[in-house]
Residue frames as qw, qx, qy, qz and C-alpha x, y, z in Angstrom:
[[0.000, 0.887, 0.462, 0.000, 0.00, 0.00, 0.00],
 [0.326, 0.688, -0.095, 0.641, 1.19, 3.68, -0.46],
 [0.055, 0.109, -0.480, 0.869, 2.25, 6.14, 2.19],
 [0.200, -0.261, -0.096, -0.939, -0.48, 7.80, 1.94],
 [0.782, -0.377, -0.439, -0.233, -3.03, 4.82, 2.50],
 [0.529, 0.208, -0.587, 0.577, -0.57, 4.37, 5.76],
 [0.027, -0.248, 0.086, -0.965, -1.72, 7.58, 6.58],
 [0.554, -0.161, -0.235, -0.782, -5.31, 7.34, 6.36],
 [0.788, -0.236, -0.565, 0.065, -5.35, 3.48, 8.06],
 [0.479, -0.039, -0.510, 0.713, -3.13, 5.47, 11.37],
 [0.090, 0.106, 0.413, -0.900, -5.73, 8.06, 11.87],
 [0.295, -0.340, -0.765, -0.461, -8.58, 6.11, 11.13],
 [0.335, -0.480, -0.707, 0.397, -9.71, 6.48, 14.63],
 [0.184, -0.543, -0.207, 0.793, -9.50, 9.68, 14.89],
 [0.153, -0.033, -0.467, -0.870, -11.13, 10.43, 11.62],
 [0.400, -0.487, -0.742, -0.229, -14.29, 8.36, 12.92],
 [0.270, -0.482, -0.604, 0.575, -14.10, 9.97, 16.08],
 [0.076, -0.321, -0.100, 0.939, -14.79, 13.40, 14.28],
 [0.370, -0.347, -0.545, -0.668, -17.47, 12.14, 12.11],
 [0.286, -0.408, -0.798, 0.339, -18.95, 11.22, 15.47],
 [0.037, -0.555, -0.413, 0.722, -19.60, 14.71, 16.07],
 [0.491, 0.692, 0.510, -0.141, -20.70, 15.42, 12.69],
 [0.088, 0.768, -0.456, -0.442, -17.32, 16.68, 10.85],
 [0.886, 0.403, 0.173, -0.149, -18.02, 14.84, 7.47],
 [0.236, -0.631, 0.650, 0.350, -14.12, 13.70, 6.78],
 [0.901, 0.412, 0.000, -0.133, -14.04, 12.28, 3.49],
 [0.263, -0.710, 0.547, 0.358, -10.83, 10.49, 3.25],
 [0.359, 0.473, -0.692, -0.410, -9.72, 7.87, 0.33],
 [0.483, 0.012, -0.876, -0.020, -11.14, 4.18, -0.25],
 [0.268, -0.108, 0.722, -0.629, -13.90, 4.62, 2.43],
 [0.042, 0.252, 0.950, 0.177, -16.42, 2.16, 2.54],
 [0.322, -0.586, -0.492, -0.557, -20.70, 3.00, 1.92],
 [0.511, -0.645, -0.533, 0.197, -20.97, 2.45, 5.95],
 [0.440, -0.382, -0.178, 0.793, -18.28, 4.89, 7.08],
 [0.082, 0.182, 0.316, 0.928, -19.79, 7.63, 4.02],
 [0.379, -0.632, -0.483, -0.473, -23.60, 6.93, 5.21],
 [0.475, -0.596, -0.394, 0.513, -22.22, 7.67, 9.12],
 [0.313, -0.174, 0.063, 0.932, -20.18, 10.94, 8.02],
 [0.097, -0.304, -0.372, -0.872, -22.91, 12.41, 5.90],
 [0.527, -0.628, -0.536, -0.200, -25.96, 11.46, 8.58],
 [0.529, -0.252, -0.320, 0.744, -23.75, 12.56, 10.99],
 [0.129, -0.110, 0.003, 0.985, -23.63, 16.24, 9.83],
 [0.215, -0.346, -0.492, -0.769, -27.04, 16.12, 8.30],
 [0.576, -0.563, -0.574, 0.145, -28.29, 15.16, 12.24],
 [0.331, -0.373, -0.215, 0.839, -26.05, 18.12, 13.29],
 [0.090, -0.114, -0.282, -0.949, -28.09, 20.57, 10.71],
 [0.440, -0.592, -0.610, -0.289, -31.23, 19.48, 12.07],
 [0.645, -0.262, -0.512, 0.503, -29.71, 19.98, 15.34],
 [0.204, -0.503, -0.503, 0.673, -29.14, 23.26, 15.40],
 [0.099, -0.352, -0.480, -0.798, -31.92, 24.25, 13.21],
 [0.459, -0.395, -0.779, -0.164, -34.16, 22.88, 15.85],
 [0.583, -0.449, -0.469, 0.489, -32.70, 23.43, 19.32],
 [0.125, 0.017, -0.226, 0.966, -32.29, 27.42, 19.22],
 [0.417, -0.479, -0.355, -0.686, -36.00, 27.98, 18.77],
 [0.771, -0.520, -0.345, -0.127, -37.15, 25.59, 21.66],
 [0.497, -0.297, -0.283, 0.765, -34.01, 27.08, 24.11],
 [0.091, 0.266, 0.143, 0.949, -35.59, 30.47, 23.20],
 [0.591, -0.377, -0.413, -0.581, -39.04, 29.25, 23.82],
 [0.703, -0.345, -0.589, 0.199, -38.27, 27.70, 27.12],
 [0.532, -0.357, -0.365, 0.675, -36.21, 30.27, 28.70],
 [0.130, 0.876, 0.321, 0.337, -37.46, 33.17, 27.00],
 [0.600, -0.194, -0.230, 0.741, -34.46, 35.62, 27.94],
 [0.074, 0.924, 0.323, 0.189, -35.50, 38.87, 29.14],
 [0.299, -0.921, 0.216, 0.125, -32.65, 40.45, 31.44],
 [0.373, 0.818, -0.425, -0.107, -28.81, 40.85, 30.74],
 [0.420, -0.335, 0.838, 0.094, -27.21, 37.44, 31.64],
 [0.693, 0.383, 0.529, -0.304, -29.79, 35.73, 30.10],
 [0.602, 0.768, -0.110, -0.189, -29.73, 37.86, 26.82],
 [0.427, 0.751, -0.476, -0.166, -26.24, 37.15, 26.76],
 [0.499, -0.067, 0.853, -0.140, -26.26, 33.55, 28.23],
 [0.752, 0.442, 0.485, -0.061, -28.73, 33.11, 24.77],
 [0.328, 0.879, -0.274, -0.212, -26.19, 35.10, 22.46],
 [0.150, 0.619, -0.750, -0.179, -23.82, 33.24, 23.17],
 [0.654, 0.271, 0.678, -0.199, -25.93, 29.81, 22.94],
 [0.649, 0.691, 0.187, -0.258, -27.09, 30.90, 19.67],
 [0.009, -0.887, 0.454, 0.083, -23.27, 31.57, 18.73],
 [0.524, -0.147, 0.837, -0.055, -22.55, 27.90, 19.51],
 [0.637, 0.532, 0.525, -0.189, -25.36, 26.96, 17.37],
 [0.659, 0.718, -0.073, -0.212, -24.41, 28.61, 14.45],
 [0.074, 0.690, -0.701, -0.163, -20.67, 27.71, 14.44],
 [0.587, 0.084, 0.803, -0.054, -22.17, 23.77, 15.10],
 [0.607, 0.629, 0.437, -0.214, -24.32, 24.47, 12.06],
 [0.354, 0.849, -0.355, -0.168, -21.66, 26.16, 9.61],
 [0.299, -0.296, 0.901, 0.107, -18.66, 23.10, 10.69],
 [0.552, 0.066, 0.821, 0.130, -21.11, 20.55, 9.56],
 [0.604, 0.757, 0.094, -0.232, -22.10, 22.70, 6.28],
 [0.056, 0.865, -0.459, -0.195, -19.18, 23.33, 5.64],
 [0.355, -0.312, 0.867, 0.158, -17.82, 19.87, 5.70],
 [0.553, 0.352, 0.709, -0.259, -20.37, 18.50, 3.65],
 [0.360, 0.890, -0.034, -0.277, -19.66, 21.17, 1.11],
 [0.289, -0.814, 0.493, 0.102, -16.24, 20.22, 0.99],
 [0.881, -0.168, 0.426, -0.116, -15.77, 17.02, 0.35],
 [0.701, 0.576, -0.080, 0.413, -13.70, 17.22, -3.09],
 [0.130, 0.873, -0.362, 0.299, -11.56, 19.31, -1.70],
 [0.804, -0.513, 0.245, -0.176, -11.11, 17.08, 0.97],
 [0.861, 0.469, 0.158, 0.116, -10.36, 14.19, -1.52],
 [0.508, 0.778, -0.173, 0.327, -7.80, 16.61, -3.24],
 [0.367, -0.805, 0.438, -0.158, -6.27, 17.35, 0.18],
 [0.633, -0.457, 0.610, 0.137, -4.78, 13.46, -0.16],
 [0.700, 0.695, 0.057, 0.156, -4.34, 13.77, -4.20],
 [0.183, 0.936, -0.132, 0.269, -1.56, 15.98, -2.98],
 [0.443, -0.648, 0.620, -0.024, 0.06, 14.68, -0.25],
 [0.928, 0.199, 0.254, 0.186, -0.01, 11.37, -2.67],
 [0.466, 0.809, 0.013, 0.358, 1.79, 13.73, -5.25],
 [0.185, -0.843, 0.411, -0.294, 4.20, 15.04, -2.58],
 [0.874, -0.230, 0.426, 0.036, 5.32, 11.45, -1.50],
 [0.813, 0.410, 0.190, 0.366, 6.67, 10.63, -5.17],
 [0.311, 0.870, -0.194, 0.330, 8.67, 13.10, -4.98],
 [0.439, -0.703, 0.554, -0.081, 10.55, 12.10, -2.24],
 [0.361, 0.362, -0.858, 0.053, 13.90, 9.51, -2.51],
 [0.715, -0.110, -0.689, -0.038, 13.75, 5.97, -1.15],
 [0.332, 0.059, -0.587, 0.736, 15.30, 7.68, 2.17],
 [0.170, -0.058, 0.329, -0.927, 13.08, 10.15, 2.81],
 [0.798, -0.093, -0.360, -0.474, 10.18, 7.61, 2.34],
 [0.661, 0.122, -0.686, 0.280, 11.39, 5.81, 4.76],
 [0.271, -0.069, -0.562, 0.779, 11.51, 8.33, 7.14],
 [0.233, -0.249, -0.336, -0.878, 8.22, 9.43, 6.65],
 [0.679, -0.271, -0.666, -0.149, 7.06, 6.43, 7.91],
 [0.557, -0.327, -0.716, 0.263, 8.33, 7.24, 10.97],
 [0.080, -0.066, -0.227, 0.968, 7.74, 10.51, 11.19],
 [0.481, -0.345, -0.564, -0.576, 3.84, 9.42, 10.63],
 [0.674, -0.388, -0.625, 0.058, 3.76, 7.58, 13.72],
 [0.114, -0.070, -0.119, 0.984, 5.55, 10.54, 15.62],
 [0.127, -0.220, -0.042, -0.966, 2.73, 12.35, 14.63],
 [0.634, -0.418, -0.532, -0.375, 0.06, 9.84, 15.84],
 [0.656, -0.186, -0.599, 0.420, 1.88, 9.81, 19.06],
 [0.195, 0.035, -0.098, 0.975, 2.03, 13.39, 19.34],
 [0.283, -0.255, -0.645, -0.663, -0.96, 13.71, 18.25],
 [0.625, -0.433, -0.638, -0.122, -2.75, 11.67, 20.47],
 [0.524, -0.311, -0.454, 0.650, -1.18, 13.50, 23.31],
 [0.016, -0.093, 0.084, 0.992, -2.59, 16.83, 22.18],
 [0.491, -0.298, -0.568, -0.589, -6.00, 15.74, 21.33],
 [0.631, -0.348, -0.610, 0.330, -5.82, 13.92, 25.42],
 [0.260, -0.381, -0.429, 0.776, -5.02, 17.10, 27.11],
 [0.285, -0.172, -0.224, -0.916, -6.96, 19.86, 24.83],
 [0.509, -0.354, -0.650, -0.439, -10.14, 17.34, 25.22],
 [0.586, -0.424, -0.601, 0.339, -9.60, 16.72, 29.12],
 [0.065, 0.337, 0.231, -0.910, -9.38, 21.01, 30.09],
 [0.416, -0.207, -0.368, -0.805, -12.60, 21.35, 27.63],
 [0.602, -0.290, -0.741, 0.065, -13.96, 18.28, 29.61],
 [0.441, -0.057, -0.500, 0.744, -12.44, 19.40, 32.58],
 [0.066, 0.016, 0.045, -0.997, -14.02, 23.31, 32.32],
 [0.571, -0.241, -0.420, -0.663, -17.79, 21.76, 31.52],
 [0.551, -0.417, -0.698, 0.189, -17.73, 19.25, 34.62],
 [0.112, -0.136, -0.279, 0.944, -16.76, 22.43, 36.84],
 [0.254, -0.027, -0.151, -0.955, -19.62, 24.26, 35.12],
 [0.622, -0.250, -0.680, -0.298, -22.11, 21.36, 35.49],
 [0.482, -0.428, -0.610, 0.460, -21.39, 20.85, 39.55],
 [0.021, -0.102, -0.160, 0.982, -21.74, 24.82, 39.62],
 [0.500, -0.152, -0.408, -0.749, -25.15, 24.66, 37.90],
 [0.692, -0.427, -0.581, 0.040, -26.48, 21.38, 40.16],
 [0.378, -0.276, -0.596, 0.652, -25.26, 22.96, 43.44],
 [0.043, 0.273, 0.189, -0.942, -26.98, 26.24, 42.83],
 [0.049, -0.299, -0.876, -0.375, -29.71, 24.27, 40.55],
 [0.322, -0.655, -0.636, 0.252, -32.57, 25.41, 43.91],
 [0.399, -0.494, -0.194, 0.748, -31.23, 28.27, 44.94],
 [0.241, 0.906, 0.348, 0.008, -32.32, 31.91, 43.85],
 [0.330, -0.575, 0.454, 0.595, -28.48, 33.06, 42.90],
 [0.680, 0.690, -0.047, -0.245, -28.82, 33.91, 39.39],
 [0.672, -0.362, 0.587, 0.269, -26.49, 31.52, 37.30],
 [0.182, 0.493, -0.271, -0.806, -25.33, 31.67, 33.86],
 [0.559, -0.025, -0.408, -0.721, -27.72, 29.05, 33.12],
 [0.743, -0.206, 0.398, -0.497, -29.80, 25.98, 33.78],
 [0.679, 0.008, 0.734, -0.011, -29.26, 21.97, 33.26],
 [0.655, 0.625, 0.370, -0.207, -31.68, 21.66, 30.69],
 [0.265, 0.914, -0.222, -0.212, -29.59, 24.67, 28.71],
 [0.258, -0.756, 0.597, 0.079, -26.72, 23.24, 29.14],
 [0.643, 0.030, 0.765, 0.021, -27.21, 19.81, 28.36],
 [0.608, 0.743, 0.280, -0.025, -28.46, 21.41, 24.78],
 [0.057, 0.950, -0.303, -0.054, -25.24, 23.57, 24.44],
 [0.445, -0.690, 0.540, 0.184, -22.70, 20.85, 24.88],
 [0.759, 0.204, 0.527, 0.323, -22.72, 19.06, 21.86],
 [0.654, 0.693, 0.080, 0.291, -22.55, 21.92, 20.20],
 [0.421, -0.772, 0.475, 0.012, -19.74, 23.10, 22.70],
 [0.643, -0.405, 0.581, 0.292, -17.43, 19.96, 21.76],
 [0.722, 0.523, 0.323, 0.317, -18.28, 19.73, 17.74],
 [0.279, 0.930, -0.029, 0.237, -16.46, 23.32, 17.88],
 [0.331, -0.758, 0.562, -0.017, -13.34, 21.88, 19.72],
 [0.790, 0.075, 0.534, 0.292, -13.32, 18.42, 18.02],
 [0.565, 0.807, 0.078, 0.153, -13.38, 20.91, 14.79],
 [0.324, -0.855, 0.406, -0.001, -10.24, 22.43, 16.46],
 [0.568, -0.420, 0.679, 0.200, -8.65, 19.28, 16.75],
 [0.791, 0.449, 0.389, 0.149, -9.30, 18.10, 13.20],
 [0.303, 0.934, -0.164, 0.093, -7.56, 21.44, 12.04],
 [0.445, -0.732, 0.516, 0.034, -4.74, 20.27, 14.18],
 [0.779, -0.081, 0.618, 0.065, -4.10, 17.01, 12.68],
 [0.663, 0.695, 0.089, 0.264, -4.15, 18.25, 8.77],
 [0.221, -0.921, 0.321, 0.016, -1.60, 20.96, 10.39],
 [0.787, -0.417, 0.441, 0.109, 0.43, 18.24, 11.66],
 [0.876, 0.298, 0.371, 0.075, 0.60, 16.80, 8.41],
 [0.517, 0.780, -0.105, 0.337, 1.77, 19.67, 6.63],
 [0.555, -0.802, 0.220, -0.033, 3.99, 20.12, 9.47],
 [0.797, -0.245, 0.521, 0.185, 5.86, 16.94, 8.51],
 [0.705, 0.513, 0.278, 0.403, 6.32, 17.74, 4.43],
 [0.096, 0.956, -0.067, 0.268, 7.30, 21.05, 5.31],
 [0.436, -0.698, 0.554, 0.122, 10.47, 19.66, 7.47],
 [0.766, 0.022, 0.513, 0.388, 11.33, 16.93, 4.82],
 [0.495, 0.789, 0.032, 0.361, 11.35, 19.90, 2.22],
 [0.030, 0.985, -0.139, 0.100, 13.43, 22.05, 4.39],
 [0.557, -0.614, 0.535, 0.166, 15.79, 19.55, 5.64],
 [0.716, 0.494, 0.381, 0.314, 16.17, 18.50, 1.49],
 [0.235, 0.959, 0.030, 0.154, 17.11, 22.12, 0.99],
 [0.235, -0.737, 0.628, 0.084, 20.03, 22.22, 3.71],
 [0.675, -0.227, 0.596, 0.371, 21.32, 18.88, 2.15],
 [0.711, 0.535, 0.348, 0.295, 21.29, 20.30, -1.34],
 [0.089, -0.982, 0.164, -0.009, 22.89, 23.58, -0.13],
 [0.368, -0.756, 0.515, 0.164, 25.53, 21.85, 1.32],
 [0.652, -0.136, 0.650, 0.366, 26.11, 19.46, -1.70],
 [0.291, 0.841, 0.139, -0.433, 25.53, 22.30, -4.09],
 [0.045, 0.721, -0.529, -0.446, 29.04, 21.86, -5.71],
 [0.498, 0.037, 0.859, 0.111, 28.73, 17.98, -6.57],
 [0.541, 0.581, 0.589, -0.148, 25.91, 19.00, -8.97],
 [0.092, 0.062, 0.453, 0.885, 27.19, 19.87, -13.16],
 [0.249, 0.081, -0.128, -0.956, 24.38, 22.39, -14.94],
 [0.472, -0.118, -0.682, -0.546, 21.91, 19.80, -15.99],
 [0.529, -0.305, -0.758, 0.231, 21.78, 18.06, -13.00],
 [0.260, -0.028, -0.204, 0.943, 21.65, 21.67, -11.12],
 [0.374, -0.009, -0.295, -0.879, 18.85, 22.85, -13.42],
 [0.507, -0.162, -0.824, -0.193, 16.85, 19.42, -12.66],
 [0.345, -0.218, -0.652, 0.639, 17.14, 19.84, -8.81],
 [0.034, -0.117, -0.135, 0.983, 16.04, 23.19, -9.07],
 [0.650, -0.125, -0.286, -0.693, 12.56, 22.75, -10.89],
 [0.616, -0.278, -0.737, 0.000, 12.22, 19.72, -8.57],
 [0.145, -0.160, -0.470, 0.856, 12.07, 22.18, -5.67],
 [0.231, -0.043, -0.178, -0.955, 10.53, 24.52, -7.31],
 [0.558, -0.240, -0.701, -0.374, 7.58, 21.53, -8.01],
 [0.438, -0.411, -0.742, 0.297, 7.69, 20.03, -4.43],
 [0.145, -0.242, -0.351, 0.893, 7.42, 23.96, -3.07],
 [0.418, -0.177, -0.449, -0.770, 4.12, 24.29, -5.48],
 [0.551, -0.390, -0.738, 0.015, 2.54, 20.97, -3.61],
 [0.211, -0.214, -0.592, 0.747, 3.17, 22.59, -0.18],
 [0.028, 0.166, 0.088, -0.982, 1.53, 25.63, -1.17],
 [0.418, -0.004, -0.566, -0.710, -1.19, 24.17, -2.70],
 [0.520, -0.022, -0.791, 0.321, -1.34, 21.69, 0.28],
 [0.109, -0.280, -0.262, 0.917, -1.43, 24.82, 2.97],
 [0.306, -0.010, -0.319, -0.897, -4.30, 26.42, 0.36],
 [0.378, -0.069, -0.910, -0.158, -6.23, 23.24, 0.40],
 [0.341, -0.348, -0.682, 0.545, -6.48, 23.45, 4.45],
 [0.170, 0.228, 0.273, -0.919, -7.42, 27.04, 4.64],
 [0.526, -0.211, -0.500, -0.655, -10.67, 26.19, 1.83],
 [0.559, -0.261, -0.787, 0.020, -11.55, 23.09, 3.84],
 [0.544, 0.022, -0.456, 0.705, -11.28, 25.79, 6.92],
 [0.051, 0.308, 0.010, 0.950, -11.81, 29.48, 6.67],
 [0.359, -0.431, 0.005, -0.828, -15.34, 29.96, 7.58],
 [0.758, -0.530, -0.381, 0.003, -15.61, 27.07, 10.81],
 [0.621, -0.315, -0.346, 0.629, -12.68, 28.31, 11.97],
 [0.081, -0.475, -0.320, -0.816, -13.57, 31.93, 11.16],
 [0.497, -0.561, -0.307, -0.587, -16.48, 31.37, 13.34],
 [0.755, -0.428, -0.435, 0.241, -14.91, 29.41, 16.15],
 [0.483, 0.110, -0.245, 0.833, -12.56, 31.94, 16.86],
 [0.315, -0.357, -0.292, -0.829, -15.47, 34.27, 16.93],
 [0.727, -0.606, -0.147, -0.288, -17.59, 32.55, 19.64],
 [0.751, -0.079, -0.471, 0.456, -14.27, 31.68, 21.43],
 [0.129, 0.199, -0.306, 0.922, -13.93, 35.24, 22.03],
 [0.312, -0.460, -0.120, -0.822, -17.30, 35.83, 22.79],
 [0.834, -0.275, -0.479, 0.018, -17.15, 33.03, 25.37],
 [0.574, -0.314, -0.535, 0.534, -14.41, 34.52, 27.40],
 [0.035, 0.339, -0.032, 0.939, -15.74, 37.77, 26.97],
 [0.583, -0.548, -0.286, -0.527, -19.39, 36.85, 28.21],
 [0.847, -0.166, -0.440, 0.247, -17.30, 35.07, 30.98],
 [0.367, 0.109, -0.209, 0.900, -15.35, 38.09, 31.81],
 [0.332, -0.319, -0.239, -0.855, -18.83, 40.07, 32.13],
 [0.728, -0.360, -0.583, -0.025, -20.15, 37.43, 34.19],
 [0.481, 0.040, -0.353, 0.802, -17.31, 38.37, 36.61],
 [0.032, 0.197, -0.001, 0.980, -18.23, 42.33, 36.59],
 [0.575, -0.561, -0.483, -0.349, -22.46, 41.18, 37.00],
 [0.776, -0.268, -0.498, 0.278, -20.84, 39.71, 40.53],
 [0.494, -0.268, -0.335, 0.757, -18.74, 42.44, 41.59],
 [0.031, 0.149, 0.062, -0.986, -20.70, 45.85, 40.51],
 [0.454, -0.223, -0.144, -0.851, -24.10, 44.99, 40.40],
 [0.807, -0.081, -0.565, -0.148, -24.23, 41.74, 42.49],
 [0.364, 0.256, -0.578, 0.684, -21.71, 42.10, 45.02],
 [0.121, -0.210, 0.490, -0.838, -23.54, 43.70, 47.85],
 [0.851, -0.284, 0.125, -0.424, -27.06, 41.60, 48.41],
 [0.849, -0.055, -0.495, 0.177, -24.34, 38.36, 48.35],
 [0.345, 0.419, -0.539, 0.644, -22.35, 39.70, 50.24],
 [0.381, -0.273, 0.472, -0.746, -25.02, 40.84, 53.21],
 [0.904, -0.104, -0.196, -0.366, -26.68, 37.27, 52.14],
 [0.969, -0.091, 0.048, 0.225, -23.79, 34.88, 52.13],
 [0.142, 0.832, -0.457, -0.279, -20.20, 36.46, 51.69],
 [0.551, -0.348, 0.749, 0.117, -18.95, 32.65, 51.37],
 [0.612, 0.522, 0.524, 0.280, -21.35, 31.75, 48.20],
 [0.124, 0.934, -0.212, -0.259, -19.81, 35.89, 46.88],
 [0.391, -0.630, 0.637, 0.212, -16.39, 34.49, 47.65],
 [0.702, 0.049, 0.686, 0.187, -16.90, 30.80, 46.15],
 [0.602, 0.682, 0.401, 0.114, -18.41, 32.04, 42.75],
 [0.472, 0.861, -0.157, -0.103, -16.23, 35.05, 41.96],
 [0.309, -0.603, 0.724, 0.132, -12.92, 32.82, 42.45],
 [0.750, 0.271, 0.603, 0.022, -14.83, 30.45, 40.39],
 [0.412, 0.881, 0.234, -0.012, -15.53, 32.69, 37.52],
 [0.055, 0.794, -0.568, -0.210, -11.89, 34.48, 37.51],
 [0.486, -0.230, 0.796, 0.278, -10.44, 30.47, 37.40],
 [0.656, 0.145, 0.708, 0.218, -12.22, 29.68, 35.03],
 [0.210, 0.951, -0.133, -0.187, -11.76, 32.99, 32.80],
 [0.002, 0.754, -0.638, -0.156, -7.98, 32.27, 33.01],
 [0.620, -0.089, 0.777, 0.066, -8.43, 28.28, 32.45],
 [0.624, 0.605, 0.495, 0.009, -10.24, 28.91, 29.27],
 [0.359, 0.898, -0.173, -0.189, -8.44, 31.35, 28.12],
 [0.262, -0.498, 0.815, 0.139, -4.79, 28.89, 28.61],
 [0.601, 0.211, 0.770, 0.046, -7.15, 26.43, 26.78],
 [0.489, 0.859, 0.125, -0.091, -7.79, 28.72, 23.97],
 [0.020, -0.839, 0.517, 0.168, -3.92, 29.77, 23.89],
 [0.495, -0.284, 0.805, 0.163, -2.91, 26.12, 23.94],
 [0.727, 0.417, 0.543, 0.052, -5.46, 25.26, 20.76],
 [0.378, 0.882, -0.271, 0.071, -3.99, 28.52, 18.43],
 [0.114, -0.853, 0.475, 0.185, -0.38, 27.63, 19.48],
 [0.753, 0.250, 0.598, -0.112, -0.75, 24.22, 18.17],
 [0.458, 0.864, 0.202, -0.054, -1.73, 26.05, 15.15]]
């Protein structure tokens, strides 16, 4: 089998795991079952959140300013859930093309650097897999917090920045817009890995620059020239397959620790003084909550762009 198939058999898992959430990965040689999951997949996620803002609108009918912006940034969720799985779905050729290219980049490499590819594949599943484990376990991590905050104050007439119910509607599309994350990560990777076998080709033709008479010289040179076309064409690929989910995620990412940061301010200048003369302990607990997790999300947001 080629590289490429190599490829596509080592992150098989992790290609199913993102159709799970309705990111329609089309990759080479997939069978009817795995195409009729990937495409139901997303077409369950467009129902999804066609459906679910109306009846979270209708239920909680937001009237004051958490609320409004507890449903802004719901709705936010919703559309970036709803644009990932258009978007993939839309895509698919391009997808396709995305391993037309890296095929097309392989042949070009010597017997050596095919070789080392191989193991600089498995590197990346290792790596991988260790970046996908800790990104997934502080997203995890930041929704159990929020979930034991919501059930402990579930009774209680302390305005929170939402209810169960809400919530329980919000997290799927809460993880389809961090699995989308990780999916960007993993094409990354890839190019990651042609882009060091081109550059570390370059310093070994630099430094055996003189060995080479005119023809041979002139050969080398449009064989750069070629493999530096793939990259770039590679790198293009990703942003099409890209632009407008990640576009949007970035977009509700901010508007997540912004509404989060507000949340804060509710607490301390227009909240602050009935907790306090109620409880100063349930004051205390929540706005140390709220700052941690301000600065946890935001180190989770830093950690998914530096990645990047």
């Amino acid at each position: 089998s080629s590289v490429k198939m190599d490829l596509v058999k080592l992150f098989s898992f992790h290609f199913n795991f993102f159709r799970f959430f309705g990111i329609c990965i089309h990759t080479p040689l997939m069978s009817w079952r795995v195409k009729f999951f990937a495409i139901s997949s997303s077409i369950f996620g467009i129902v999804y959140t066609t459906i679910f803002p109306l009846i979270v609108y209708l239920v909680n009918k937001p009237s004051r300013g958490i609320e409004i912006i507890t449903f802004t940034e719901g709705i936010g969720l919703f559309v970036t859930h709803f644009i990932v799985n258009v978007e993939t779905l839309c895509t698919r050729n391009q997808q396709l093309n995305f391993w037309v290219i890296v095929d097309k980049i392989e042949k070009q490499y010597t017997t050596k650097e095919l070789e080392g590819i191989k193991r600089n594949y498995v590197s990346c599943r290792k790596m991988f897999d260790q970046k996908m484990w800790i990104l997934l376990a502080i997203s995890i991590g930041i929704e159990i917090i929020l979930l034991y905050i919501l059930l402990t104050h579930r009774y209680s007439r302390e305005q929170v920045i939402e209810d169960v119910p809400t919530w329980s509607v919000y997290i799927f599309s809460v993880m389809v817009g961090k699995v989308r994350h990780l999916s960007h990560l993993l094409v990354i990777d890839i190019l990651k890995i042609h882009l060091e076998i081109f550059n570390n080709s370059l310093v070994e033709f630099k430094e055996n620059l003189k060995a080479f008479d005119h023809e041979a010289l002139i050969g080398k040179l449009n064989s750069v020239k070629f493999r530096h076309t793939l990259l770039w064409e590679l790198g293009r690929n990703i942003n099409d397959c890209y632009q407008w989910s990640q576009l949007s995620n970035i977009c509700i990412n901010f508007l997540q620790f912004t509404s989060i940061c507000y949340y804060i301010y509710f607490h301390v200048a227009i909240g602050s003084y009935e907790l306090i003369t109620r409880n100063y302990y349930i004051f205390l607990h929540r706005l140390i909550f709220n700052f941690l997790m301000a600065i946890i999300f935001l180190f989770q947001q830093l950690l998914y762009y530096s990645y990047q």
